[in-house]
C-alpha positions in Angstrom: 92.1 80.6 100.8 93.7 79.6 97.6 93.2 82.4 95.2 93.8 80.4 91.9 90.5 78.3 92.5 87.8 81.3 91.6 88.3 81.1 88.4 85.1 82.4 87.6 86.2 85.7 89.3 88.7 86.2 86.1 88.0 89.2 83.7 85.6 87.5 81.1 85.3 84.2 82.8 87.7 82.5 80.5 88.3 79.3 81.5 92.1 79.3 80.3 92.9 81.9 82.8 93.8 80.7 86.1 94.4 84.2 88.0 91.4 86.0 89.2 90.8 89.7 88.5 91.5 91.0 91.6 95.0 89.6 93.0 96.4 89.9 96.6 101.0 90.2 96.6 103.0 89.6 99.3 106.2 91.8 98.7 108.6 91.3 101.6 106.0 90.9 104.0 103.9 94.2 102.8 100.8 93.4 101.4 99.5 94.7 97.7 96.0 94.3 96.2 95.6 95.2 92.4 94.0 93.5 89.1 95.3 90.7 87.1 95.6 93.5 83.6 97.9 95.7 86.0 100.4 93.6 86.7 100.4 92.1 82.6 100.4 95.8 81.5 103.7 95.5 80.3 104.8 92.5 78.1 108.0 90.8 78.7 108.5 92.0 82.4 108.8 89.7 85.4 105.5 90.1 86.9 103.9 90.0 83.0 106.0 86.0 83.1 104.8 85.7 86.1 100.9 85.6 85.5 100.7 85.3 82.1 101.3 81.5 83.0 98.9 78.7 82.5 99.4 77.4 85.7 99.8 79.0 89.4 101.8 75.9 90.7 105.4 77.1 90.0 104.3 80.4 91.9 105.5 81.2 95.8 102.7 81.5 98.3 102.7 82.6 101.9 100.6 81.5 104.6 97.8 83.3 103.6 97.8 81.7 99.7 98.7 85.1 98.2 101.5 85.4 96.1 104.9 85.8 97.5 107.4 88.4 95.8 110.7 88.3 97.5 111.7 92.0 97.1 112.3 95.3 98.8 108.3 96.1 99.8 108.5 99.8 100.8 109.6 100.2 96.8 107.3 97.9 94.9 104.5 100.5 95.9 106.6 102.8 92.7 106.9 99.6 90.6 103.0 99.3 90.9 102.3 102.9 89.9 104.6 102.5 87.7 102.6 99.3 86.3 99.2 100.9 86.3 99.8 103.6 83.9 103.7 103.6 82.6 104.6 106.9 84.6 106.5 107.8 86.9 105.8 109.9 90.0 108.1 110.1 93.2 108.4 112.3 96.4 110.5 115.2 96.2 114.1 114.5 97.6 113.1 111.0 96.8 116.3 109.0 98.8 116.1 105.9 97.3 116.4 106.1 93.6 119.4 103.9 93.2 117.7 101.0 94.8 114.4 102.0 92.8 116.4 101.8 89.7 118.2 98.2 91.1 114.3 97.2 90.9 113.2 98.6 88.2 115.8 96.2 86.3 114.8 93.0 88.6 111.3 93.1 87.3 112.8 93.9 83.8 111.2 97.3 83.2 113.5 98.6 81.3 111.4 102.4 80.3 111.4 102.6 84.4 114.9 102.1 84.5 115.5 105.0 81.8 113.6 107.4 83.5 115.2 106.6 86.6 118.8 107.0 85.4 118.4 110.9 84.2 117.4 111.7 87.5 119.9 110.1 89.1 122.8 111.5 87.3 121.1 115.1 86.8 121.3 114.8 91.0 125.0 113.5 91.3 125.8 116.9 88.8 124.2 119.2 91.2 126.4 118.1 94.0 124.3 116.2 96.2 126.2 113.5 98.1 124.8 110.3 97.1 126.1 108.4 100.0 123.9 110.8 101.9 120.8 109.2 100.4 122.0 105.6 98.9 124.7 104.0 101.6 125.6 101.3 99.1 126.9 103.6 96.5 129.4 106.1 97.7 130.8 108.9 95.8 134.1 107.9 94.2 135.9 111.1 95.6 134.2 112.4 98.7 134.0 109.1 100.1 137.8 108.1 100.6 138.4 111.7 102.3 135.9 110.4 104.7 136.9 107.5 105.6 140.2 108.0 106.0 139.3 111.3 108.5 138.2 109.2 111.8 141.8 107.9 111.8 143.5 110.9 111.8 141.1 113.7 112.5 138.0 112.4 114.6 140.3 112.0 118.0 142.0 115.7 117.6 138.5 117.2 117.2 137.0 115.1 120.0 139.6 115.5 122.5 141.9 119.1 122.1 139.1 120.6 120.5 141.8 123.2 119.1 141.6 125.4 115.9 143.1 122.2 114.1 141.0 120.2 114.8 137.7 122.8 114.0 140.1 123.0 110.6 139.6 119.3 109.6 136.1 119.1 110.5 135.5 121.7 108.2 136.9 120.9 105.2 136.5 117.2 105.2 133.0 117.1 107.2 130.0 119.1 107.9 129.3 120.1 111.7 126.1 119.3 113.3 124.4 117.6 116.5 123.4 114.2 116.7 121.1 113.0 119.6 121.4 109.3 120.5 118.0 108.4 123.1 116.9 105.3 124.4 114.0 103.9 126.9 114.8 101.6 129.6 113.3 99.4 132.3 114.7 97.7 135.4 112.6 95.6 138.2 113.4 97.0 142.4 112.6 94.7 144.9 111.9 96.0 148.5 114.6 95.0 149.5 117.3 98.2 148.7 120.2 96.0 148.4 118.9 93.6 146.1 119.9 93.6 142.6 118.3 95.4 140.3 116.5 93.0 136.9 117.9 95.5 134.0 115.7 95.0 130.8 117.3 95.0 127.8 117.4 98.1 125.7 114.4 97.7 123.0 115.6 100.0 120.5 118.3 103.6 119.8 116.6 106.2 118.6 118.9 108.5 116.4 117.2 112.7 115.8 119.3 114.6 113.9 119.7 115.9 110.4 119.4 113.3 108.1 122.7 112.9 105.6 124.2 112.9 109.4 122.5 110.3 110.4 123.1 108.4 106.9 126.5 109.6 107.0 127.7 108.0 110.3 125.4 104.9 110.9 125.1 104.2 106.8 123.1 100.7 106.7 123.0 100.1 110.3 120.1 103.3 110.4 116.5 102.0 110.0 114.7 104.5 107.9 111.3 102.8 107.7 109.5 104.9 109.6 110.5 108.3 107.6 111.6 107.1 104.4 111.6 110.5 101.8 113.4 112.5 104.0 115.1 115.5 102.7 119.3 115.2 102.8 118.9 118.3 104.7 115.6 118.4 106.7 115.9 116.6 110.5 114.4 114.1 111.3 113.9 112.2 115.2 112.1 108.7 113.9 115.5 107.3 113.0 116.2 104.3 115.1 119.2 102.1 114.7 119.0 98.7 114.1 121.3 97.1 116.9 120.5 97.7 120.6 124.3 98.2 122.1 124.1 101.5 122.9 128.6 101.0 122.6 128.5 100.5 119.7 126.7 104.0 118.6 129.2 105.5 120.4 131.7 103.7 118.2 130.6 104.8 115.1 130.0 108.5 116.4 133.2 108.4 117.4 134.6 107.3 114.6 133.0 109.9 112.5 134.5 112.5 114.9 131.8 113.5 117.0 132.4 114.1 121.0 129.3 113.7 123.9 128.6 117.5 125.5 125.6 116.5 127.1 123.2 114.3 128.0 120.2 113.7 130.3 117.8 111.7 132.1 114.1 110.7 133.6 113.1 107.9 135.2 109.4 107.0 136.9 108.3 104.4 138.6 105.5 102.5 136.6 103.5 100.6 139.0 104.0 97.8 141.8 103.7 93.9 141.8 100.5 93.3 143.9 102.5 90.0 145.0 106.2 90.4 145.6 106.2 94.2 145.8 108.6 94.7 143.2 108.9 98.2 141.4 109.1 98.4 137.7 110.9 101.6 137.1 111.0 103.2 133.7 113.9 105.4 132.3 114.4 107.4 129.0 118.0 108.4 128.2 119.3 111.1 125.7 123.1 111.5 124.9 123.5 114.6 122.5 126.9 114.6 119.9 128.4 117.4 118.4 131.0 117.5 115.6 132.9 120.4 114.7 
């Protein structure tokens, strides 16, 4: 359904408006339904260009017909509120103010971005991390002492384990436990010595306090799921968005962290009525610790 052709559902029926009232936005694939006056609430920003045109032609469209906003989703939501009434009201421990604040300036609203910017730097002065909430800025000094530790730190602390190595991890890094988990499946034919049909690993789970988590898998950590996390609160709805289950290791590793234990279940989930085939289920959890 083409939402430009109502034109009799626009505020007042005028017949030079070619948006209806009530308009449906596709922002990065999440789905937003508000009135035409919202989004033209504030002159001279993108979305006020946008549909103060006279036409809906030069507009993007999705499968659907609704208009198509190629932009971070999750954070349009504070661009809307923003939109409806020109304040602005975020979570507590809000994590993604930096990229808020990159949007605020793409749809040219340049009060958002001010308010946005005092925050931002009355945060830095308190002494919160910032790559801890925002990967793509570091912090101009804590950021080369860590990355220069894994290469001359992380393997003393992993492997002697000494009072050296508990000296580097604390001044350069903060200690803590990250678990790494992981559900698998494999097919077992009746036949013992037949080889097994290994399903590939669906997805890592990472549980763990969160500037840990931010802090050793940075852009690679999907945070969908539990967005306005505290730096400091934990958190086990982190999952990692590659599936080599290597390649966590690598960057735990690399962070200085060392495996001291892990464990795991596995139940068979039902029988092929035809070949007699086993589908067995498995979930894995290896548990890091840094000093």
């Amino acid at each position: 359904m083409a939402l430009a052709e109502p034109a009799g559902c626009a505020k007042g029926g005028e017949d030079n408006n070619p948006f209806p009232d009530i308009i449906e936005l596709n922002v990065g694939g999440q789905v937003y339904i508000t009135r035409h006056p919202t989004l033209v609430s504030v002159p001279g920003s993108l979305l006020w260009e946008m549909f103060t045109q006279k036409s809906t032609r030069s507009l993007a469209r999705d499968s659907k017909g609704r208009f198509f906003v190629d932009r971070d989703g999750f954070l349009f939501r504070y661009i809307l509120d923003y939109m409806r009434d020109q304040q602005l009201v975020l979570p507590e421990h809000f994590p993604e103010r930096s990229r808020l604040q990159r949007e605020a300036e793409y749809f040219m609203l340049p009060e958002l971005v001010k308010m946005l910017a005092p925050k931002l730097s009355k945060q830095n002065s308190l002494g919160d991390d910032p790559c801890q909430s925002d990967p793509e800025e570091p912090s101009p000094s804590a950021e080369p002492a860590r990355s220069l530790a894994p290469a001359g730190a992380a393997l003393p602390i992993a492997g002697a384990g000494g009072p050296a190595g508990g000296t580097a991890g604390a001044e350069g890094r903060r200690a803590g436990f990250i678990t790494i988990g992981y559900r698998g499946s494999y097919t077992l034919g009746r036949d013992s010595q037949t080889d097994a049909k290994f399903r590939r690993v669906a997805r890592i789970m990472v549980c763990g306090k969160t500037s840990l988590a931010k802090e050793v898998f940075g852009d690679t950590l999907n945070e969908s799921r539990d967005p306005d996390r505290p730096p400091e609160r934990y958190t086990s709805r982190y999952y990692l968005k590659f599936t080599f289950l290597e390649q966590a290791f690598d960057k735990l590793a690399d962070a200085g962290f060392h495996m001291v234990a892990c464990n795991s279940t596995g139940t068979c989930a039902f029988a092929h009525d035809q070949t007699d085939d086993r589908i067995w289920t498995s979930y894995t959890e290896y548990v890091f610790y840094r000093e």
